[in-house]
gemmi code that builds the backbone of each chain (N, CA, C; Angstrom):
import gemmi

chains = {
    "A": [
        ("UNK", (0.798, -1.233, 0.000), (0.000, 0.000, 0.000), (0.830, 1.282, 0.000)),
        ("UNK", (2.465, 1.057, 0.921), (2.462, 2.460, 0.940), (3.162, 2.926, -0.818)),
        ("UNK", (3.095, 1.735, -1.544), (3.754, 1.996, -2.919), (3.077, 3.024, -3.819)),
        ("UNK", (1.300, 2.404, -3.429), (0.614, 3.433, -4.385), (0.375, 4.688, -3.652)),
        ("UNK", (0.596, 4.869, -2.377), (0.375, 6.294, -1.856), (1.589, 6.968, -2.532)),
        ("UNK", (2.743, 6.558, -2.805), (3.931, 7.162, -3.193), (3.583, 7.573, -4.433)),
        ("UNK", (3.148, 6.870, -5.437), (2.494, 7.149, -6.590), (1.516, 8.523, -7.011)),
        ("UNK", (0.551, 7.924, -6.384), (-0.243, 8.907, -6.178), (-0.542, 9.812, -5.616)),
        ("UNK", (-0.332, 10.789, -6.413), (0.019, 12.323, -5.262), (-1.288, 12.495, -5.185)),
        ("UNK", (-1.963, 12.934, -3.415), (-2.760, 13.351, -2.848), (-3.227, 14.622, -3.594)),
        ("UNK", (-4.736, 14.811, -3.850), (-5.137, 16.180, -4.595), (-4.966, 17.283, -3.794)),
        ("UNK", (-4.544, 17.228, -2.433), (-3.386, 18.666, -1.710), (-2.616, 18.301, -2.026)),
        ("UNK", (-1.516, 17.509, -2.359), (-0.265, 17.632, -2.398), (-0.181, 18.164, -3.715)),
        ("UNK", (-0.924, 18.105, -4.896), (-1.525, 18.630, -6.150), (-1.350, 20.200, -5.986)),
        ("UNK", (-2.477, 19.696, -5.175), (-3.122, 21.668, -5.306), (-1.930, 22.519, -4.643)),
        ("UNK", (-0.805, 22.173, -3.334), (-0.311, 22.794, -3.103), (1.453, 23.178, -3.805)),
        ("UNK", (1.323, 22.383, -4.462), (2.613, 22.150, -5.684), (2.221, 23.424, -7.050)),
        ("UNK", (0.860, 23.464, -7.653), (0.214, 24.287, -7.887), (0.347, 25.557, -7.785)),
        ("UNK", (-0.273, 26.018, -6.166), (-0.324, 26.897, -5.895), (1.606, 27.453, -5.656)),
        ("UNK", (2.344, 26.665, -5.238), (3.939, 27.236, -4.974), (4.252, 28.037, -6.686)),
        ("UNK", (3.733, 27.081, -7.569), (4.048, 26.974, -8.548), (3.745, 28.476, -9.495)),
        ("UNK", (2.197, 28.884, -9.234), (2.032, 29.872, -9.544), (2.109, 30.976, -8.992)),
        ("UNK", (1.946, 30.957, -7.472), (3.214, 32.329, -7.089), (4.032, 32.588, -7.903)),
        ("UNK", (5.259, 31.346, -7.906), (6.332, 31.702, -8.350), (6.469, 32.980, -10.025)),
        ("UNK", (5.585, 32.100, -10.681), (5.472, 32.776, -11.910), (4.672, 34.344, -11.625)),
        ("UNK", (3.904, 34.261, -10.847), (3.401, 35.606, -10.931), (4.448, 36.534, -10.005)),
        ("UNK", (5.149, 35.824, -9.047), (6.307, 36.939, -8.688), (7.073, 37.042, -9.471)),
        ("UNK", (7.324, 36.446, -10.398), (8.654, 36.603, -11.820), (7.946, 37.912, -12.579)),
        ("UNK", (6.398, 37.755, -13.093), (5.769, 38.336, -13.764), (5.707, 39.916, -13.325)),
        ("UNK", (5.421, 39.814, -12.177), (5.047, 40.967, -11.241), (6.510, 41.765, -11.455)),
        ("UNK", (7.589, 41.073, -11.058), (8.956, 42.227, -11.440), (9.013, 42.184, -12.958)),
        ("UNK", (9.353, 41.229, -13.656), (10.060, 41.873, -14.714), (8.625, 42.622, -15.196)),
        ("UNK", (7.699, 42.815, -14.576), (6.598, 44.043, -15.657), (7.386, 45.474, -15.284)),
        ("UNK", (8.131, 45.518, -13.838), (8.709, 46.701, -13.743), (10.549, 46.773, -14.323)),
        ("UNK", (11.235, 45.552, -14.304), (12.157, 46.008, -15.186), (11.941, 46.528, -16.374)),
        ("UNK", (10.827, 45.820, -17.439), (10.841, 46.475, -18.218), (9.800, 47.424, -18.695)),
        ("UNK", (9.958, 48.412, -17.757), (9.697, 49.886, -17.828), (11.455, 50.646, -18.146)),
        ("UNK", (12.172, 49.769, -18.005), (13.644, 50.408, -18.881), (13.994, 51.673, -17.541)),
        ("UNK", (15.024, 52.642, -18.225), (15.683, 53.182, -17.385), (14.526, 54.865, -17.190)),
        ("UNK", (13.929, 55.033, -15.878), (13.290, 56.513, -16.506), (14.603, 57.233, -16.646)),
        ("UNK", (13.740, 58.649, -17.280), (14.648, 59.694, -17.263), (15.890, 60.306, -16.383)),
        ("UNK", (15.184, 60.429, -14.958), (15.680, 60.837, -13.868), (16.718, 60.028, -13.958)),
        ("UNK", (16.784, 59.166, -13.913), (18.231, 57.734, -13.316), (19.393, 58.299, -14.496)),
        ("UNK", (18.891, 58.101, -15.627), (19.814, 58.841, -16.521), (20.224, 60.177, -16.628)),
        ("UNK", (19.429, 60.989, -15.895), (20.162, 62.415, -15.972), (20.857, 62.230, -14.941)),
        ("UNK", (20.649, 61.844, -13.660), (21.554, 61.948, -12.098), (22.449, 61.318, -12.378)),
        ("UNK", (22.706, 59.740, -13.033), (24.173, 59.447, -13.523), (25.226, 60.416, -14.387)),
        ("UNK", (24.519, 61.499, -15.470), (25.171, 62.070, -16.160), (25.637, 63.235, -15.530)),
        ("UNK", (24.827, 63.443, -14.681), (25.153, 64.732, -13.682), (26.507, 64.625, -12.708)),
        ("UNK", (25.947, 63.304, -12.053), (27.656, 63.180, -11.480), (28.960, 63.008, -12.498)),
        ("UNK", (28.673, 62.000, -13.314), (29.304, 62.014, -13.999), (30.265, 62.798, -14.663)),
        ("UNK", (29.420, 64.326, -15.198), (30.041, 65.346, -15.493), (30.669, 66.369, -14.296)),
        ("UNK", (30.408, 66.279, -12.938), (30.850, 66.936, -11.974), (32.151, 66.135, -11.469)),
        ("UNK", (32.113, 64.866, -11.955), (33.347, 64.398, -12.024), (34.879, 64.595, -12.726)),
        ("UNK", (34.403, 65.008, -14.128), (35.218, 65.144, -14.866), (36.072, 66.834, -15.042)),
    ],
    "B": [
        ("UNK", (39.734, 50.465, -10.054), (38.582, 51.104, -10.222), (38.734, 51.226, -11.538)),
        ("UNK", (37.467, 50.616, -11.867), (36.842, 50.638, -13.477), (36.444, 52.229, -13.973)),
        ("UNK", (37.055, 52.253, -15.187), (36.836, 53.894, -15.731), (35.748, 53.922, -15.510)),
        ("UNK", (35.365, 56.037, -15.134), (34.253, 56.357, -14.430), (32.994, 56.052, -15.851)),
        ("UNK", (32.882, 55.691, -17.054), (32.119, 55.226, -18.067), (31.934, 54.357, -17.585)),
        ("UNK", (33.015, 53.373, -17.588), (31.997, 52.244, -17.140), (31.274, 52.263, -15.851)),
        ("UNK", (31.596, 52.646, -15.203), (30.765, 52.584, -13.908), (29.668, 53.099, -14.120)),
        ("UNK", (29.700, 54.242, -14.863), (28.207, 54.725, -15.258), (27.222, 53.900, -16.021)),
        ("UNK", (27.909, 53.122, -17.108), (27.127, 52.427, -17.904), (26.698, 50.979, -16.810)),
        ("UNK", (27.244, 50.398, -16.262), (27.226, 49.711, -14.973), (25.795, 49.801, -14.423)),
        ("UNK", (26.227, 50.848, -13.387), (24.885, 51.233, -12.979), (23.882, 51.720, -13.531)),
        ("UNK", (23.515, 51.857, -14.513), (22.397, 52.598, -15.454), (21.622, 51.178, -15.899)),
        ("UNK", (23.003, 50.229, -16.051), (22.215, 48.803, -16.834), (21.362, 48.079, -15.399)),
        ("UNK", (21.909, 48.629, -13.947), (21.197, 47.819, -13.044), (20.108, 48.454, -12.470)),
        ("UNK", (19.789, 49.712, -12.952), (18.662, 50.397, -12.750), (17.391, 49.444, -12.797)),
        ("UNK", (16.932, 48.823, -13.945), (15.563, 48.068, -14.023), (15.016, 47.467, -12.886)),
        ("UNK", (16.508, 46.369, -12.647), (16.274, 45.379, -11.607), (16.304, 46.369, -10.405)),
        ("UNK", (17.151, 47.200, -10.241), (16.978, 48.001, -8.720), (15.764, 48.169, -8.258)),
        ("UNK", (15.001, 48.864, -9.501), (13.630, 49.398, -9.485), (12.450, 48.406, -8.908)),
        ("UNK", (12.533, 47.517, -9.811), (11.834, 46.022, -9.938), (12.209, 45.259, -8.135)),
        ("UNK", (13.447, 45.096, -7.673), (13.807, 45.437, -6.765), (13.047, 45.927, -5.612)),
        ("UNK", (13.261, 47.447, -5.645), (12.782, 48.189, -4.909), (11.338, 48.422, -4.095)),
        ("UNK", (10.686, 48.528, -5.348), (9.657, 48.057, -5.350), (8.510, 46.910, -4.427)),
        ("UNK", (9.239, 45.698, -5.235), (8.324, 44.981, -4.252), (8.836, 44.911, -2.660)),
        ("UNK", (9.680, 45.508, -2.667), (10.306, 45.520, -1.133), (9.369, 46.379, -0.417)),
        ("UNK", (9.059, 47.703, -1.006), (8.154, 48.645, -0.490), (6.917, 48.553, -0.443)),
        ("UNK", (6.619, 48.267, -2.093), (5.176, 48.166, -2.540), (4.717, 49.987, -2.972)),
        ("UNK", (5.175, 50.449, -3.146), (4.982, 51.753, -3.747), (6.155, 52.250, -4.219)),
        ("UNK", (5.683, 52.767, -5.904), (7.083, 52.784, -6.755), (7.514, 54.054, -6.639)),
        ("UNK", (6.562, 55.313, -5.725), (7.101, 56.376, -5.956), (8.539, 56.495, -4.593)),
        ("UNK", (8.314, 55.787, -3.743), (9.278, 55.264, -3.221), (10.491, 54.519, -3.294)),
        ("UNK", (10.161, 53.690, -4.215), (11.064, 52.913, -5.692), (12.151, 53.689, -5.656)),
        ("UNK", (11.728, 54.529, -6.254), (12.459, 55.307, -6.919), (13.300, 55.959, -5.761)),
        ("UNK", (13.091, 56.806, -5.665), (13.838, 57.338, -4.581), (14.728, 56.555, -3.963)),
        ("UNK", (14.540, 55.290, -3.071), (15.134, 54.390, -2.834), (16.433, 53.830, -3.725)),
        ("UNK", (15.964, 54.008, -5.245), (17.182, 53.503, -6.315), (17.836, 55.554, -6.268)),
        ("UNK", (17.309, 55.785, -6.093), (18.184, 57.124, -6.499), (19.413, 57.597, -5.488)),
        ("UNK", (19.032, 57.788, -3.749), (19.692, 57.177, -2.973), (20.960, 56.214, -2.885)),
        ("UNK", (20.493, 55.131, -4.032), (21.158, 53.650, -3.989), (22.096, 54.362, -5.009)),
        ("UNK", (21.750, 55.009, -6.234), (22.888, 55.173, -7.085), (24.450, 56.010, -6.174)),
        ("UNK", (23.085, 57.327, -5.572), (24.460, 58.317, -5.071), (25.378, 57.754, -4.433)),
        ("UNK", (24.609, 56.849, -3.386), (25.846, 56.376, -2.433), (26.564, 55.527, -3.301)),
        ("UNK", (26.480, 54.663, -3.870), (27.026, 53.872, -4.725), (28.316, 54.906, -5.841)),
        ("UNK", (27.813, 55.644, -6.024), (28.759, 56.785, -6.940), (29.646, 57.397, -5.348)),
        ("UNK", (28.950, 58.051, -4.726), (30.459, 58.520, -3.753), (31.222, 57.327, -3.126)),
        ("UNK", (30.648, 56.317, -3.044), (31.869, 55.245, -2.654), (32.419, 53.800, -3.707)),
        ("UNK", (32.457, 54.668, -4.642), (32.805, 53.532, -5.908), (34.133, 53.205, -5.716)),
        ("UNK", (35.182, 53.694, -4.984), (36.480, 52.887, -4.046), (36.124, 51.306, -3.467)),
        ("UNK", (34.885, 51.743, -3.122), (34.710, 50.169, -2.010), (34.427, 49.190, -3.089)),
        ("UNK", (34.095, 49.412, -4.112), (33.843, 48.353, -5.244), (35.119, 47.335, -5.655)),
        ("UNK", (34.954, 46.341, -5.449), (35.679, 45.715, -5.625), (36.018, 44.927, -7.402)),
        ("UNK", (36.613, 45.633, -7.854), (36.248, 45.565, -9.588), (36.466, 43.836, -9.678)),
        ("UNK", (36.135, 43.089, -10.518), (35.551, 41.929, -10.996), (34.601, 40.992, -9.856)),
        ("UNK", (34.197, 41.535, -8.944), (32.970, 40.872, -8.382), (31.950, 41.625, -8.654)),
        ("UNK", (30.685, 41.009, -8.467), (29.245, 41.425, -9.341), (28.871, 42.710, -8.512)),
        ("UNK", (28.563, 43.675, -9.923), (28.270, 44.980, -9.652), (26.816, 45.665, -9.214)),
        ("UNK", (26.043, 44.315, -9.642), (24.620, 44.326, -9.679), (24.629, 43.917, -7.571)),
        ("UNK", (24.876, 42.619, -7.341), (25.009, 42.267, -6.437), (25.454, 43.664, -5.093)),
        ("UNK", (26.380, 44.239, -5.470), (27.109, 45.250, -4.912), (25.988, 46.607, -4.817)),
        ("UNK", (25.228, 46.918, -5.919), (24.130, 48.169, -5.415), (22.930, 47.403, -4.810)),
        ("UNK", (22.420, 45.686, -4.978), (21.743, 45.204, -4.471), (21.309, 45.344, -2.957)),
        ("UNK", (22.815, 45.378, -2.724), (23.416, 45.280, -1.234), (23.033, 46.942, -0.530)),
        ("UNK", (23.760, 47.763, -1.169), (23.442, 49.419, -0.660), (21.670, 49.571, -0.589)),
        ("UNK", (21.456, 49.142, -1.792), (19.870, 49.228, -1.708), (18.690, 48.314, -0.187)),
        ("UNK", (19.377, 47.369, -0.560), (18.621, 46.521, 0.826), (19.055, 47.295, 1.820)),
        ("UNK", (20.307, 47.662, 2.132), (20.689, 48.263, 3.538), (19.949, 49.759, 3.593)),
        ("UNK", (20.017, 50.419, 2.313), (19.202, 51.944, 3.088), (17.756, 51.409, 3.111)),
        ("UNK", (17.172, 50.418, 2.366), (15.508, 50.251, 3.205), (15.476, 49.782, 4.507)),
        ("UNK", (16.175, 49.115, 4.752), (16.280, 48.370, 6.226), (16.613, 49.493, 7.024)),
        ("UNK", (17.390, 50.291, 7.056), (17.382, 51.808, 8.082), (15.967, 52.327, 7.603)),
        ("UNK", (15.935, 52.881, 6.930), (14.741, 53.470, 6.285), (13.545, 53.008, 7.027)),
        ("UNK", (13.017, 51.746, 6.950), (12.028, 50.665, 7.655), (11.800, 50.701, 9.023)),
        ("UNK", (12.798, 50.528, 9.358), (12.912, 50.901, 10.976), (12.827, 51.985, 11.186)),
        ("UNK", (13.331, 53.172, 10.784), (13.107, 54.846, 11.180), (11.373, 54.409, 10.934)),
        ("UNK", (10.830, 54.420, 9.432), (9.395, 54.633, 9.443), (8.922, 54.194, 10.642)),
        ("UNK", (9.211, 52.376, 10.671), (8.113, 51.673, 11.802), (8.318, 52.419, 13.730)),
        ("UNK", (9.035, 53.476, 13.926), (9.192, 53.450, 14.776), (8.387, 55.153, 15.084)),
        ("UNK", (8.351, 55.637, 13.773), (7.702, 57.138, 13.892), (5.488, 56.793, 13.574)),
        ("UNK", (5.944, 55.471, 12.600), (4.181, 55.141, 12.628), (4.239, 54.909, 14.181)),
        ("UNK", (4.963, 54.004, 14.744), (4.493, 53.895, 16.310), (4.147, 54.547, 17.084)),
        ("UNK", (4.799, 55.397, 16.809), (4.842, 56.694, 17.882), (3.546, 57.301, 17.274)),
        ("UNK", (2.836, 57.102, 16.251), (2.059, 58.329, 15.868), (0.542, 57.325, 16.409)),
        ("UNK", (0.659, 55.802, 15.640), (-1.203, 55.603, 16.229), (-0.506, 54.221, 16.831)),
        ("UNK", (0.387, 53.626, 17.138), (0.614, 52.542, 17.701), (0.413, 51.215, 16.590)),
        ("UNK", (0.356, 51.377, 15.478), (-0.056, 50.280, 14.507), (1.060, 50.613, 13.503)),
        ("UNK", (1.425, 48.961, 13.032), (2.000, 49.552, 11.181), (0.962, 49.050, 10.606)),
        ("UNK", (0.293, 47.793, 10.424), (-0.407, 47.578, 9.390), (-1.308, 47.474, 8.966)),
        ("UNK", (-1.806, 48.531, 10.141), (-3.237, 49.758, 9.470), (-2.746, 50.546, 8.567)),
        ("UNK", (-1.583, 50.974, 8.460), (-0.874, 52.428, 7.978), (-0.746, 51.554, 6.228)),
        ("UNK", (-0.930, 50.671, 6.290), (-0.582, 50.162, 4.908), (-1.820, 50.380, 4.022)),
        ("UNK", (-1.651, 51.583, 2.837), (-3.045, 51.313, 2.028), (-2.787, 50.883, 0.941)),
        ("UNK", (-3.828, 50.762, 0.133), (-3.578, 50.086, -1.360), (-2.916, 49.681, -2.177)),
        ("UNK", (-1.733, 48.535, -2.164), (-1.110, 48.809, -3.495), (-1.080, 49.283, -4.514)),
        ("UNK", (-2.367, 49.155, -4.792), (-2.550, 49.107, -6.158), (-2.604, 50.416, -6.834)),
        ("UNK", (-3.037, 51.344, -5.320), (-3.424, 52.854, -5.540), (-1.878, 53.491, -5.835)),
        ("UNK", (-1.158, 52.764, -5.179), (0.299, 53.436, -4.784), (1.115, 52.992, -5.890)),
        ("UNK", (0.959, 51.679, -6.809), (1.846, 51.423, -7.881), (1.416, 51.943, -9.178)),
        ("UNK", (0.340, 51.907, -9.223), (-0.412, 51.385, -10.248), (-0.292, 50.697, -11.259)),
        ("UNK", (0.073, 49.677, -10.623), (0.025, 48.172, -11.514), (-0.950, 47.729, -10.934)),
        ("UNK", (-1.673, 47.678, -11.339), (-3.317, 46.574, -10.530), (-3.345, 45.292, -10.547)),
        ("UNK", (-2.770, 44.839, -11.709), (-2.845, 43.388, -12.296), (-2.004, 42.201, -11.293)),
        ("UNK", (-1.013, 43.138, -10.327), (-0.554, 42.239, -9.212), (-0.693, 42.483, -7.873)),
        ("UNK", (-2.133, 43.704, -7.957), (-2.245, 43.760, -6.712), (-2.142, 43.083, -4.965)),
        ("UNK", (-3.109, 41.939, -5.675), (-3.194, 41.067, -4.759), (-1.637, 40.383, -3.841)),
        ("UNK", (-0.799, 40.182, -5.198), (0.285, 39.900, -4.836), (1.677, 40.609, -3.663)),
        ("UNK", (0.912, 42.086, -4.671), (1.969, 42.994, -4.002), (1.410, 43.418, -2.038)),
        ("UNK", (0.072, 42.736, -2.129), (-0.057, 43.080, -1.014), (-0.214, 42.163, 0.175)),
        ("UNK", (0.096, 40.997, -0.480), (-0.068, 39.539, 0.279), (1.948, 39.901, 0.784)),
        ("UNK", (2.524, 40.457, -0.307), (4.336, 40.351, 0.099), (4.197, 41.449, 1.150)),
        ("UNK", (3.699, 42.449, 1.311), (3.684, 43.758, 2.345), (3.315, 43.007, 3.724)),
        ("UNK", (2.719, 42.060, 4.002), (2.278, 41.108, 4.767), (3.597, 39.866, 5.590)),
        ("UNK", (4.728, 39.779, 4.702), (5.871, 39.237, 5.291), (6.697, 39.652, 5.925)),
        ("UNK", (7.188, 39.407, 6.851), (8.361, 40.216, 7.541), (9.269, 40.464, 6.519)),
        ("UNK", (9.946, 41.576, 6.684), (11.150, 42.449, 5.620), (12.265, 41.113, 5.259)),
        ("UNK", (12.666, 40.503, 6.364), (13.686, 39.780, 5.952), (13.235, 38.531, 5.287)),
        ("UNK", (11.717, 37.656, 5.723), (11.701, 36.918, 4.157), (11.178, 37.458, 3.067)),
        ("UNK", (10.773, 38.759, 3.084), (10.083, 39.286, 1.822), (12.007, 39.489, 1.051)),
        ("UNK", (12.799, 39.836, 1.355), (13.851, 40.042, 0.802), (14.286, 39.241, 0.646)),
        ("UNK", (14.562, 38.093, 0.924), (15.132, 36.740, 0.125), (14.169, 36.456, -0.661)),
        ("UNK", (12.774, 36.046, -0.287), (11.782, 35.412, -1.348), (12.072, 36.307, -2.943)),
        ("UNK", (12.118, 37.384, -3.137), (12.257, 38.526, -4.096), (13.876, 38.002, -4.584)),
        ("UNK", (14.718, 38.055, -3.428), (16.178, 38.160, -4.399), (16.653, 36.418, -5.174)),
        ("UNK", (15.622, 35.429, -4.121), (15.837, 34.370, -5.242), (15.167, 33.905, -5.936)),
        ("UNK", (13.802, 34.413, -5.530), (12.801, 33.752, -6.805), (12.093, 34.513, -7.830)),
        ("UNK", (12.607, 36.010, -7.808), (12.558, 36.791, -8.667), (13.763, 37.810, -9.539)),
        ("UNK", (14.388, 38.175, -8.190), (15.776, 39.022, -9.119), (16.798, 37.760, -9.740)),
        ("UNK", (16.589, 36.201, -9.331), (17.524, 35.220, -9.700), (18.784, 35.264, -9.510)),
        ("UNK", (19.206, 35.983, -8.284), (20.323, 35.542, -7.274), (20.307, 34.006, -6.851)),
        ("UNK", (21.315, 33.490, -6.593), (21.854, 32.208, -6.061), (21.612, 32.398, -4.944)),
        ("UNK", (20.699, 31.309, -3.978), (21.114, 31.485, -2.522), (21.904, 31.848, -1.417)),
        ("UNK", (23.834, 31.883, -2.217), (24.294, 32.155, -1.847), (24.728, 33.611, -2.167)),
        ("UNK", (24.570, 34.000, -3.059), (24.699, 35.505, -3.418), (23.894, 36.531, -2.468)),
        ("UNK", (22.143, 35.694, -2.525), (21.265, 36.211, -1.697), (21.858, 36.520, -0.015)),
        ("UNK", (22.668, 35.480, -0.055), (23.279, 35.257, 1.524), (24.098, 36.389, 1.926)),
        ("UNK", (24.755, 36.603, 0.680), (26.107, 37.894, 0.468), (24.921, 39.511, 1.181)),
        ("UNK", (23.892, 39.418, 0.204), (23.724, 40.632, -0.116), (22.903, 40.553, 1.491)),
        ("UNK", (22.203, 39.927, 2.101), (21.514, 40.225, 3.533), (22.551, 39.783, 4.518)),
        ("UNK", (23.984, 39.715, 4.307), (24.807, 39.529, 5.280), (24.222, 38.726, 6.360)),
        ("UNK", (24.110, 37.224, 5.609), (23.682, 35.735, 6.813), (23.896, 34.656, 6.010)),
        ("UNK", (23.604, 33.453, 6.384), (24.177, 32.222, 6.401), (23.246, 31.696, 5.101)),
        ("UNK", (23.636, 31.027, 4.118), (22.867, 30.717, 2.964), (21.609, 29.719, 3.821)),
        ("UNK", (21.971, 29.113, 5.063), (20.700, 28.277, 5.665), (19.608, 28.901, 5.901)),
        ("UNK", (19.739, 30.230, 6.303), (18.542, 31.057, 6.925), (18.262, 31.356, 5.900)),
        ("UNK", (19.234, 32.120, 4.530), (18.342, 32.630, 3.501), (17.181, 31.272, 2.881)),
        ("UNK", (18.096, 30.297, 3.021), (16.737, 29.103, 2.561), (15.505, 29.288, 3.060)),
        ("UNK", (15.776, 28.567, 4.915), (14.796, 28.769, 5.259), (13.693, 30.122, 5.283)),
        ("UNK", (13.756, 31.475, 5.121), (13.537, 32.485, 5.419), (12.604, 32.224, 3.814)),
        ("UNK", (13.063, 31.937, 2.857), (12.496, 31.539, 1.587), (11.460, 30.794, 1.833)),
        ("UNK", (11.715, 29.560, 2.056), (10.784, 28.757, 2.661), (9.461, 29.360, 3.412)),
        ("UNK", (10.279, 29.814, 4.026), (8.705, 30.619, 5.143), (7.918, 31.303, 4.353)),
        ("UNK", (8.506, 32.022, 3.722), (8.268, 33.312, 2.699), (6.674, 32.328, 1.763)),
        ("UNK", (7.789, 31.439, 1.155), (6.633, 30.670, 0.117), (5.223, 30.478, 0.738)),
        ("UNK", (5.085, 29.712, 2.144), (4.225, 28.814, 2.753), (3.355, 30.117, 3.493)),
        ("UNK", (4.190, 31.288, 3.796), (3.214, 32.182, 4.438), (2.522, 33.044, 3.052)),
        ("UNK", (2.942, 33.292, 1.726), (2.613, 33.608, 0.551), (1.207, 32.788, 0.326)),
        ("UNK", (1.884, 31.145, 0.386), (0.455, 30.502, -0.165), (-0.566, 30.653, 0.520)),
        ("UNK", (-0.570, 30.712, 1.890), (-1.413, 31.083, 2.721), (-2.320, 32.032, 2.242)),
        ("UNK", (-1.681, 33.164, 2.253), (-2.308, 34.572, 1.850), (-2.994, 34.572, 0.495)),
        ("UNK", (-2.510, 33.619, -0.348), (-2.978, 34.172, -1.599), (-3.898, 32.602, -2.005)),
        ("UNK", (-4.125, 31.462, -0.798), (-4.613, 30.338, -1.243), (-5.760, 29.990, -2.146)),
        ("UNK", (-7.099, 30.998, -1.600), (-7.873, 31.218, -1.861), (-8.175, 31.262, -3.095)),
        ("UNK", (-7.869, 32.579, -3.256), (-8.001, 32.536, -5.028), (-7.150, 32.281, -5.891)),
        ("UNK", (-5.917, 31.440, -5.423), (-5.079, 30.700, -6.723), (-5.579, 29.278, -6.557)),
        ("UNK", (-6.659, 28.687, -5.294), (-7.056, 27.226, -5.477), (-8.097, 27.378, -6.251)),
        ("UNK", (-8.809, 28.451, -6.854), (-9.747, 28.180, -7.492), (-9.141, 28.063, -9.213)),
        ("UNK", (-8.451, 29.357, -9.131), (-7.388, 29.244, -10.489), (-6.753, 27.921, -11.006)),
        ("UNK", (-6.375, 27.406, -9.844), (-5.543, 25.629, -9.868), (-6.952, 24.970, -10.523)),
        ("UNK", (-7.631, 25.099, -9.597), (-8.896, 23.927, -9.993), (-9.390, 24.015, -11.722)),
        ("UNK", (-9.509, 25.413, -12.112), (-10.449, 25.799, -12.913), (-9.923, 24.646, -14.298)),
        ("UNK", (-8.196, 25.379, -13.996), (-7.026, 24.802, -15.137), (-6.969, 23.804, -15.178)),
        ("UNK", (-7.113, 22.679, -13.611), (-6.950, 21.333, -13.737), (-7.876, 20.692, -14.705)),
        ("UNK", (-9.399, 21.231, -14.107), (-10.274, 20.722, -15.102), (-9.720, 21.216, -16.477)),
        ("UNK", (-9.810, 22.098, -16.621), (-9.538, 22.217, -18.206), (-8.847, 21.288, -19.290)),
        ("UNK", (-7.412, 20.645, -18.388), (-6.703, 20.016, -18.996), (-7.544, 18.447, -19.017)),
        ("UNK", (-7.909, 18.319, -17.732), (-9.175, 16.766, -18.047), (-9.634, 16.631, -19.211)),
        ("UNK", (-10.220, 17.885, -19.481), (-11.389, 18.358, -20.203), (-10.869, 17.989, -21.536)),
        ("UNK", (-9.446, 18.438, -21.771), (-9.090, 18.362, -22.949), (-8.205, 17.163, -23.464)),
        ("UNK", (-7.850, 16.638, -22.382), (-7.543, 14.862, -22.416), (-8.449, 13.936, -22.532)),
        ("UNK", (-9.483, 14.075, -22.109), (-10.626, 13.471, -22.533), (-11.007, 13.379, -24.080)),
    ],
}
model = gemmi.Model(1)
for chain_id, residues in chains.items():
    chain = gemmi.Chain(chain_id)
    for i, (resn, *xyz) in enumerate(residues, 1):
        res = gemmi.Residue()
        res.name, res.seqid = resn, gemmi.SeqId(i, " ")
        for name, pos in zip(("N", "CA", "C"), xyz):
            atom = gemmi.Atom()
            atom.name, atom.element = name, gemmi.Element(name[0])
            atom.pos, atom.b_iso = gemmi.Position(*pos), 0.0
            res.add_atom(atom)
        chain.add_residue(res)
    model.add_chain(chain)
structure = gemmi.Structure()
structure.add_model(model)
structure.setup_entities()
């Protein structure tokens, strides 16, 4: 018996493999929607700003 | 020290992820920001401490986690003082990002303590190595596991509800279509 319990995954052990599963993707989803919003403006002028107060 | 170009081009390329980053750490991007802007300066006045051929991304990762973590604590200690609660003081994600489409998410992570919301994010989203993750929260790659771990199981918790119905809907579907 305990062969086919090994087998057969319990419909929680299902659902909660599932659910890990799609977090995961929607926390992947959830950032890269804000990486790619790319660099704003601001980030690129304040690098160029020091930049040039450097030189 | 890597010519001051590259350092610029450097940090400009780790902007996204900072942001992306930042972000879900807070849950409001106008804070984001600021937070990465902060992260650049200091990062530009102490570009000595950089240690040229170890990861540069990793290295503002690090400045960035450390000024929210001061940051966090100054807030949680002035909300205290003001009504005795933090997480009444928490409103809307969704109002505050406006990304709606992960609301739920972004507000089930506002719900974790700072230190597994920051591993859960640096390994199962920015795709740091456990042990990198370990580097950048200065602790033992075991805790960053476990702290992950927690992270996941107190996540599913929060968000069980309506991703078991999502699970279910799909399971059937695929029956449906094996049949």
């Amino acid at each position: 018996m305990p062969q086919t319990e090994k087998l057969e995954e319990s419909p929680k052990g299902r659902l909660s493999r599932d659910i890990q599963r799609k977090i995961g993707q929607q926390l992947r989803a959830m950032y890269t929607d804000v990486v790619n919003e790319g660099v704003p403006d601001r980030f690129a002028d304040l690098l160029r700003r020091l930049d040039d107060k450097n030189k | 020290m890597p010519a001051q170009d590259d350092m610029r081009e450097a940090m400009l390329a780790a902007v996204p992820n900072l942001r992306a980053f930042a972000v879900s750490l807070c849950g409001d991007m106008d804070r984001a920001n600021d937070l990465v802007q902060e992260t650049l300066l200091r990062a530009w006045a102490h570009q000595d401490s950089f240690e040229p051929g170890t990861n540069m991304s990793a290295w503002l990762f690090t400045i960035l986690r450390n000024h929210f973590r001061t940051e966090y604590r100054k807030r949680r200690r002035e909300v205290e003082d003001a009504d005795g609660g933090y997480a009444e003081r928490l409103t809307s994600p969704e109002a505050q990002t406006g990304h709606v489409e992960f609301g739920e998410l972004r507000e089930a992570l506002l719900h974790l303590p700072p230190d597994q919301r920051e591993a859960l994010i640096l390994v199962g989203a920015s795709g740091f190595s456990y042990e990198e993750a370990a580097r950048i929260c200065e602790c033992a790659v075991g805790t960053i596991k476990s702290r992950v771990n927690r992270a996941r199981k107190k996540l599913a918790e929060l968000l069980t509800i309506e991703l078991e119905h999502e699970a279910e809907v799909e399971h059937e579907l695929l029956i449906r279509r094996a049949v």
